[in-house]
Every structure is written in structure tokens, then in C-alpha cells.
C-alpha positions, -999 to 999 in steps of 0.1 A, spaced: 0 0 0 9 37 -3 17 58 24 -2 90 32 24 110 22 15 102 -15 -1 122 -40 13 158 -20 9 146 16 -34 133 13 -25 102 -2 -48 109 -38 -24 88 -56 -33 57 -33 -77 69 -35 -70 62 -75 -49 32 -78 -76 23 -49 -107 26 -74 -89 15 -106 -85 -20 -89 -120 -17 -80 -134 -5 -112 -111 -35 -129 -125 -58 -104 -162 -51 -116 -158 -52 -151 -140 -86 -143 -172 -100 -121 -198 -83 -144 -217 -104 -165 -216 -89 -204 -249 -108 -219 -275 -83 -210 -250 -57 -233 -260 -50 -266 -241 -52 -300 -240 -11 -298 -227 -14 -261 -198 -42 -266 -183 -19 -292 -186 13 -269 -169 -6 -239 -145 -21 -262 -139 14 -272 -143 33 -239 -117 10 -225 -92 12 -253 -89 48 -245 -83 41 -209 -56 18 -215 -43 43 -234 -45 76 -211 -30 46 -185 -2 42 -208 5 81 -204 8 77 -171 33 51 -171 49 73 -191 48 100 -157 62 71 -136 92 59 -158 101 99 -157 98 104 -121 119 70 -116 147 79 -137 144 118 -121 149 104 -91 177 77 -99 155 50 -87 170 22 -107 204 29 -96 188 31 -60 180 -4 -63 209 -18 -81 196 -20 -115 219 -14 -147 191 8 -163 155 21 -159 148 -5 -185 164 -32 -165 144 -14 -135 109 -22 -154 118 -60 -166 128 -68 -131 103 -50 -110 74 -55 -137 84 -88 -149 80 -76 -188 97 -86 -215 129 -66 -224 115 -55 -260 81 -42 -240 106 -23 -215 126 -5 -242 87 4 -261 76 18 -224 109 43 -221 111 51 -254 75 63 -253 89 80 -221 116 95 -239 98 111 -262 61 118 -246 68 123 -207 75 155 -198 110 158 -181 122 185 -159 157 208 -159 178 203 -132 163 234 -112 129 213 -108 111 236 -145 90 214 -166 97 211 -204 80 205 -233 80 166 -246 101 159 -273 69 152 -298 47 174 -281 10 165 -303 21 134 -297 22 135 -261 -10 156 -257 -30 125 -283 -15 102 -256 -29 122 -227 -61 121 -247 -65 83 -251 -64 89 -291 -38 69 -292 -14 39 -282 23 28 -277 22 15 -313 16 49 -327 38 69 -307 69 42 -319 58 48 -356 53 82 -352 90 85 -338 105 60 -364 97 86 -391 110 115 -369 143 99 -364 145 97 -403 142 130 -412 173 147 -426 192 171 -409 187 211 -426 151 204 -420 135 231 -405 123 235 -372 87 246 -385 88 213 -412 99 193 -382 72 208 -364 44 204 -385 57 167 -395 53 156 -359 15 173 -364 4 154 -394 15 124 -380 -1 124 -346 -31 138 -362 -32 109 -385 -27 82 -357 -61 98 -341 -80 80 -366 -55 51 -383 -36 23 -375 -2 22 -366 9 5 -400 -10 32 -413 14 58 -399 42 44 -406 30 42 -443 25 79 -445 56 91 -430 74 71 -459 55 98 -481 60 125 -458 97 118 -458 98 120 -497 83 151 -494 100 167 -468 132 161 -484 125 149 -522 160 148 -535 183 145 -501 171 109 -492 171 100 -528 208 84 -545 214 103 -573 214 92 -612 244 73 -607 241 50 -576 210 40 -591 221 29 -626 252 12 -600 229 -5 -581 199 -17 -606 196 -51 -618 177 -81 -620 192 -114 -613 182 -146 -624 196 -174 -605 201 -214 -610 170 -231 -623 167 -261 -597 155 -292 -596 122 -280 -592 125 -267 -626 115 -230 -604 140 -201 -605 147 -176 -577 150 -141 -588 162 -114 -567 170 -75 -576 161 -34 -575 144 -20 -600 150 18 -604 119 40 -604 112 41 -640 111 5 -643 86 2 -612 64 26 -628 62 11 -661 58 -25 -644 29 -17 -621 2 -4 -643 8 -41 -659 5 -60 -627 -24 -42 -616 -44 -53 -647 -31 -86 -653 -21 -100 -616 -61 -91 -603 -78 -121 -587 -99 -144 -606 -74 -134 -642 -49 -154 -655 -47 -183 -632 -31 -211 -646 -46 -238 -616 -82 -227 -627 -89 -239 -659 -123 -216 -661 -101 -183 -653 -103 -156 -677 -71 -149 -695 -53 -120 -715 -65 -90 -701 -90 -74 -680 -113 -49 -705 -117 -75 -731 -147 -71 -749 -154 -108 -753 -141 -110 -710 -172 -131 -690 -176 -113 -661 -202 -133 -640 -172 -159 -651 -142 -133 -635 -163 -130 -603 -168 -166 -598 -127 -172 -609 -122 -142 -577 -139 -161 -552 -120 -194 -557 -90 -178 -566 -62 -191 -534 -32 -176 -549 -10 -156 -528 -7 -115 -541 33 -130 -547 18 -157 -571 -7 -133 -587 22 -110 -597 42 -137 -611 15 -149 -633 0 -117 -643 44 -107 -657 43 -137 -675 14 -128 -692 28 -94 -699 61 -106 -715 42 -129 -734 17 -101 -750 46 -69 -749 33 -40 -730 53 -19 -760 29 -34 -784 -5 -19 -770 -22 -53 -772 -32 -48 -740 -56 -22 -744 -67 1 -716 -75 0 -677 -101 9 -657 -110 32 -696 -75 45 -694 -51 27 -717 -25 7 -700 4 28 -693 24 46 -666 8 79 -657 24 98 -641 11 139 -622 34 168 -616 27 201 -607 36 233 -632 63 242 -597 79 203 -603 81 213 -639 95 242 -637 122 238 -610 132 198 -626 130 193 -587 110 171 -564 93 139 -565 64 128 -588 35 104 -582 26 75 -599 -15 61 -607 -3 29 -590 8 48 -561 49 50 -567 70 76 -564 92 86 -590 121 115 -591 114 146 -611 144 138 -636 130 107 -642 98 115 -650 111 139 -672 132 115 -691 94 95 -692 73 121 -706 100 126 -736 84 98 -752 50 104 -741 16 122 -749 11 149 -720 -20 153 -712 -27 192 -696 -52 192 -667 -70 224 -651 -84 225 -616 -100 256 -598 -86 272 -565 -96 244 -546 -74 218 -568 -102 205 -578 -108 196 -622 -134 217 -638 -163 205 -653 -165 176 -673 -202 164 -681 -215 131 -694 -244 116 -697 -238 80 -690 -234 62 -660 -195 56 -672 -173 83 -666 -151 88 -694 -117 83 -696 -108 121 -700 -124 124 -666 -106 94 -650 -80 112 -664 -89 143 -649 -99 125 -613 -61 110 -616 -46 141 -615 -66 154 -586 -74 130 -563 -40 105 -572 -59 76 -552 -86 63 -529 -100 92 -514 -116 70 -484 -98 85 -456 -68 60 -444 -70 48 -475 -36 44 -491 -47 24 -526 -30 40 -564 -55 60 -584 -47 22 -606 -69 3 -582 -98 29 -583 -135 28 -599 -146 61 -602 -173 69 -576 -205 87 -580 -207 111 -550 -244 111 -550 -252 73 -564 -268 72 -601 -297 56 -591 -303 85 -564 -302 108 -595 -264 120 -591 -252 131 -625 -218 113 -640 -200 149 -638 -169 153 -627 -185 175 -599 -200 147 -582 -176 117 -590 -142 108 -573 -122 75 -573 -126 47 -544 -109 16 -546 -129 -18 -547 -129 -24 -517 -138 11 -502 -164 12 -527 -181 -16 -515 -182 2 -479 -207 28 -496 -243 18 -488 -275 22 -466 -272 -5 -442 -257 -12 -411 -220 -4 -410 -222 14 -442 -200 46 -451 -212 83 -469 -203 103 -489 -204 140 -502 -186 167 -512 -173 193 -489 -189 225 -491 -177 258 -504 -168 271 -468 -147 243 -462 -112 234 -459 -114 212 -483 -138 224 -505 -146 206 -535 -131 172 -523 -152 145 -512 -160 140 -476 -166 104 -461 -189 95 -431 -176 69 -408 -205 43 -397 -216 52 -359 -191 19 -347 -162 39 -359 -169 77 -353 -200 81 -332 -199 121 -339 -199 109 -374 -172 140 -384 -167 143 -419 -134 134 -431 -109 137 -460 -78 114 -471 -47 135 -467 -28 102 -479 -20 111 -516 -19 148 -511 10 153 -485 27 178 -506 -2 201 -505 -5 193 -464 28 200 -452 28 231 -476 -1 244 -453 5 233 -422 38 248 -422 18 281 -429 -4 277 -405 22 270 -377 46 296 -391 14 321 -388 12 310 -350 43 310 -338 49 348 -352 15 356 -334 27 339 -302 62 355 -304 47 390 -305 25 380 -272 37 401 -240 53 374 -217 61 384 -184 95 374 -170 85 340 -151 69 330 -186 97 340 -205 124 319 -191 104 290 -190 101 292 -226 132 302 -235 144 272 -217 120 245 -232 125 258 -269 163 253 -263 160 220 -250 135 210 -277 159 227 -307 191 207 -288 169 173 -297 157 186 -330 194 183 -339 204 158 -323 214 120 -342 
């Protein structure tokens, strides 16, 4: 038990340890069958985000442990040795706990002053049970990895996306968007030059063994991934080209003569691993020649690499480009592409949205896939990370409901994010954002009430980091200069003198 003197002499700390066990205790003993299906998810949710806000304050305790040189009190090598021995954890969970610690607790100088956490949104999402150890060690993998000559503004407003991301996505899906965010942040720095890639490309073939099967191993530079995906995501789709299913359509996808009750029922039985599905759908490729145009076109586009840059990329030969199947390609490279290419010139309105494009049919056309390429780059199903490739184009308001095939009312969603889009239970909406918006023009999507019970309209920042770090740096650099010219009164003014030194000493540090 606690003494007394915990908690600032009234022993507060030992009331709440006191009626977490008890409140632990009840939920064990009480019986869950009278709960609904609506109240199993909100308890499954309501105590997610008080493990999490529990995992902040572990967080306070490894800081006041190490403060207070506790494991050295006690004999142990390190605080994380402290937490294995005294918790009985596993070593890999103890280095997670202080590393979260490290970079989310909020550490004092030596004169006793509190300073701001290394990741401080970070910290604060913690605090708020938005998120979990899992997305604090993504968040600060990509941190780690940015380049030194950043910024402190870019750092800053990195470390906001991010945590702002984790508030509604998974882990993995952090850790997938700070890949793009580090492409962005520093396009060419991270990036070998011309030369070290031509060194390093190939594609090795090794010894054919008994099996008759042979490995293959190698890097492709970007150009080559560019060209190769557009091909694999046409011919390697389930249910096409499977050589165990006799019945499986072959060749390619938008055959006119293609059976597709016969494609769906080839998808549902097809076992093959994505791995096997890309080997099969190349050899299909090398066998028709994607430089003879036999393969016709995808998804109403034909089948080539497309690739968007802005008129700034263009102009300055500098930066990264985006693929339709979701790769990222230098600037100079894309270049070298387009030489041989038919540009295409897209306009959008001050919202980056395209301008109209009207049609009649339920199809859209491929001059607005085209279009919808170029603005949206992807699934626009927020989290979503799927290529503009693996994308139907979406009516915002569905055709039957009378929504018009205009470019004004379609986006693209992938498969299956399209599929999410209905009127039942657990389905998604969809709309576009209004003129007063942030993020007017794009299309909005409504989480079900299981996933976002305030039902908050969201956008997918996921293809369109360029454009959100290029605001969000304005946006910070537009507070800090307001915050700089507030009057501070001397106490105030040390304080933050001394936390922004602190945090500019770990902004630089390895």
C-alpha cells in the first residue's frame, strides 16, 4: 500500500490506484450478456482509451523513476532493466515503455522547470487516449529519419500530421504515410542520385533447380517500377490469368469478349497468394509486350504509366512525382518518361479540384478518369492508401439517387472502399465538402456510428502530403509569429526560453 504521504501529503495517488482495482474488479465479475451489440463496441472502445490515457501515465512514472535515480537506488543497470525486473516484462516491452517516455513524458531541468516533450502533439493525443504505444513508436521512427537542414517549422508540423493521422489510423498506417511525408519533406536528399542508381539496378536470375522454379532477386529503379505496375495491376487481379483454374479468364481485363459473372466466380476461388498473382500476371505481360499496345486500356485509361506533376515540379526539374499505381518517381526521371510520351494538360479551380466535365452515361469517361487522376491521385476513403490504378470512379451522390456522371459529383474509391458505400448497417457516406470548407470541393466520407460516433466528416490526406505540409507549415509559421509577439512576463519568459532550447538541442540531435 501507499503511504499518506502520496499524492502531495493526502495520499490521492493511493484513493485512484484504490478505485482503478475496484473498477477493474467489476468489469471482471460483471456479466456482459444483457449488453447490446452497440454497447460491446462502446466498452471495447471506452476501454481502449483508458488503457491508453493509463499508458501516459506510465509514461509519468518511468520519468519520475529515472528523475529520481531509482534504478540505480536499487541496483539495476538501467531504468529499463528497473521495469523488466520490477514488472516482470519482456525486455523488447521495457525498451517500447521508455522510449515512449523519452519522447512523450514531460521531463524537468535540473532546477525542478517542466519542459515540453520531445513530440509534443504526440504527447498531448496520448494524454487524450487517441492513441497507443504502437503509434507513438511509428510516429517517432519517421522523426528519427528526417534529414538534418530540415527546418524546425517542417519538423514541427511533420510531428502534427502524424499524430493527427494516428487519431483516426492504425499504426501500420502511420508508418505508411511518414514514408510519403519523408519523400516530401526532403525529395531529393534521401534519394541516390542518377548514378548510384544505374550502379545499383539489376535483375538477377539465378540457377533453375531441380524443381524446374528459378529464384529471382534484384532493384528496380523507379522508371522500371512505374512502367511494371500499371501491368501487374491489370493482369495480376484475382480471378485473371490463373493457370490452376482452368475456367479463369485470361489476357486482359477490358476484353470485350471477358465473361464477367465468369471473372467474379474465378475471384472467389481464386487461393493464390498477391506474390503468385504477380508472377503470373508478368508472365502474361512478357508474353503479350506492353510496348505493343495489345493490351488495351485499364479501368477506360489505356494501359500505361501515368504519371502527375505540378507546373512548380516542372518548372524547377525538382522534387518527387506520383505514380496512378501509387509510386514515387524523381522529377528527372519523370522527365526523361514524358519525352516519349503524350502529355495530357489538366486544369483545376482554386480548390485543386478539375473543372467540369459532363456526361451523360453512367460511365465516366476516360478524360475524366483522367482528370480525377490528377486530382485526387488515389482512394480518397480516408486512411486509404490504394493508387489512383486500383480505383473505380465513384458517384458522390449514387446514379440511381439521380447524381449526374459529372466530374463534380464523381471521385475515385478503390474496390474495396467502394463496397463500404451503402444504406445499411456499417455502411459509409459520402459527399462533397462545401464551399466554406477546408477542403472544398473534395469528397467527404462519413464513418459508420461503430467507428466515429460524432460521425465527423473526413478527408484522405494520404495522396496529397505535398499540398498538407505546404499548409500546415503556414499555418504553424502564422502562430508562432502571433505567439512571439505576445507580451510574456518574465517568469513565462524563461520557461520558454528554456523548453524551446532544449527541444531545438533534440531537433538536432542524431
Amino acid at each position: 500500500m501507499l503511504s499518506n504521504s502520496c499524492g502531495g501529503g493526502n495520499g490521492q495517488v493511493e484513493r485512484h490506484l484504490t478505485a482503478l482495482d475496484a473498477a477493474v474488479d467489476g468489469l471482471l465479475a460483471e456479466p456482459l450478456t444483457a449488453l447490446t451489440e452497440a454497447e460491446i463496441v462502446e466498452a471495447i472502445q471506452r476501454m481502449e482509451v483508458s488503457l491508453r490515457k493509463a499508458s501516459a501515465v506510465g509514461h509519468r512514472l518511468v520519468v519520475e523513476s529515472v528523475e529520481r535515480s531509482i534504478p540505480g537506488n536499487l541496483a539495476c543497470r538501467s531504468v529499463n532493466d528497473f521495469l523488466v525486473s520490477t514488472l516482470r516484462i519482456s525486455a523488447a516491452d521495457a525498451a517500447k515503455r521508455v522510449k515512449g517516455a523519452t519522447k512523450t513524458g514531460t521531463w524537468h531541468t535540473v532546477s525542478g522547470e517542466p519542459m515540453e516533450a520531445t513530440l509534443p502533439v504526440t504527447a498531448t493525443a496520448v494524454r487524450d487516449g487517441a492513441i497507443g504505444p504502437d503509434h507513438v513508436a511509428a510516429i517517432a521512427r519517421t522523426m528519427r529519419q528526417i534529414p538534418h537542414g530540415t527546418t524546425a517549422d517542417e519538423i514541427a508540423v511533420a510531428e502534427e500530421i502524424l499524430a493527427d493521422t494516428a487519431r483516426s489510423a492504425t499504426p501500420e498506417d502511420v508508418t505508411k504515410i511518414g514514408i510519403h511525408l519523408l519523400a516530401h519533406l526532403n525529395p531529393d536528399g534521401s534519394i541516390p542520385d542518377e548514378r548510384e542508381r544505374k550502379r545499383r539496378r539489376g535483375l538477377r536470375l539465378g540457377k533453375q533447380g531441380a524443381d524446374l522454379l528459378t529464384p529471382i532477386s534484384g532493384l528496380l529503379d523507379p522508371e522500371t517500377r512505374a512502367l511494371l505496375e500499371p501491368v501487374l495491376a491489370k493482369l495480376a487481379r484475382p480471378g485473371m490469368n490463373n493457370p490452376d483454374d482452368p475456367e479463369s479468364p485470361s489476357g486482359e481485363l477490358y476484353s470485350p469478349n471477358l465473361d464477367r459473372t465468369a471473372l467474379a466466380r474465378a475471384a472467389a476461388r481464386d487461393t493464390r497468394t498477391a506474390v503468385q498473382r504477380n508472377h503470373d500476371g508478368l508472365k502474361v505481360a512478357l508474353q503479350q509486350m506492353l510496348s505493343s499496345g495489345i493490351l488495351g486500356s485499364h479501368r477506360g485509361l489505356p494501359v500505361t504509366a501515368i504519371i502527375t506533376m505540378t507546373i512548380g515540379q516542372l518548372e524547377k526539374a525538382a522534387g518527387v512525382a506520383t505514380t496512378a499505381t501509387g509510386g514515387i518517381v524523381p522529377i528527372r526521371d519523370a522527365l526523361r518518361m514524358a519525352q516519349g510520351a503524350h502529355p495530357v494538360l489538366a486544369l483545376f479551380d482554386h480548390n485543386g479540384r478539375p473543372l467540369h466535365l459532363g456526361r451523360s452515361r453512367r460511365l465516366a469517361s476516360a478524360d475524366q478518369r483522367l482528370a480525377l487522376i490528377a486530382a485526387s491521385r488515389g482512394c480518397t476513403r480516408p486512411g486509404c492508401d490504394a493508387p489512383a490504378s486500383l480505383t473505380a470512379v465513384h458517384h458522390i451522390t449514387e446514379w440511381q439517387d439521380g447524381g449526374a456522371t459529372d466530374i463534380t459529383n464523381e471521385d475515385l474509391a478503390c474496390d474495396s472502399c467502394h463496397a463500404l458505400v451503402h444504406d445499411g448497417p456499417g455502411g459509409w457516406k459520402t459527399r462533397v465538402a462545401p464551399p466554406e470548407s477546408v477542403h472544398a470541393g473534395r469528397t467527404e466520407w462519413i464513418a459508420p456510428p461503430h467507428i466515429d460516433p460524432d460521425r465527423r466528416p473526413r478527408v484522405n490526406h494520404r495522396h496529397h502530403l505535398d499540398q498538407l505540409v505546404a499548409r500546415e507549415t503556414a499555418r504553424h509559421r502564422t502562430a508562432c509569429s502571433a505567439d512571439m509577439r505576445r507580451p510574456r512576463n518574465r517568469s513565462e519568459q524563461a520557461t520558454h526560453t528554456v523548453a524551446a532550447g532544449e527541444a531545438a538541442r533534440d531537433d538536432n540531435a542524431p
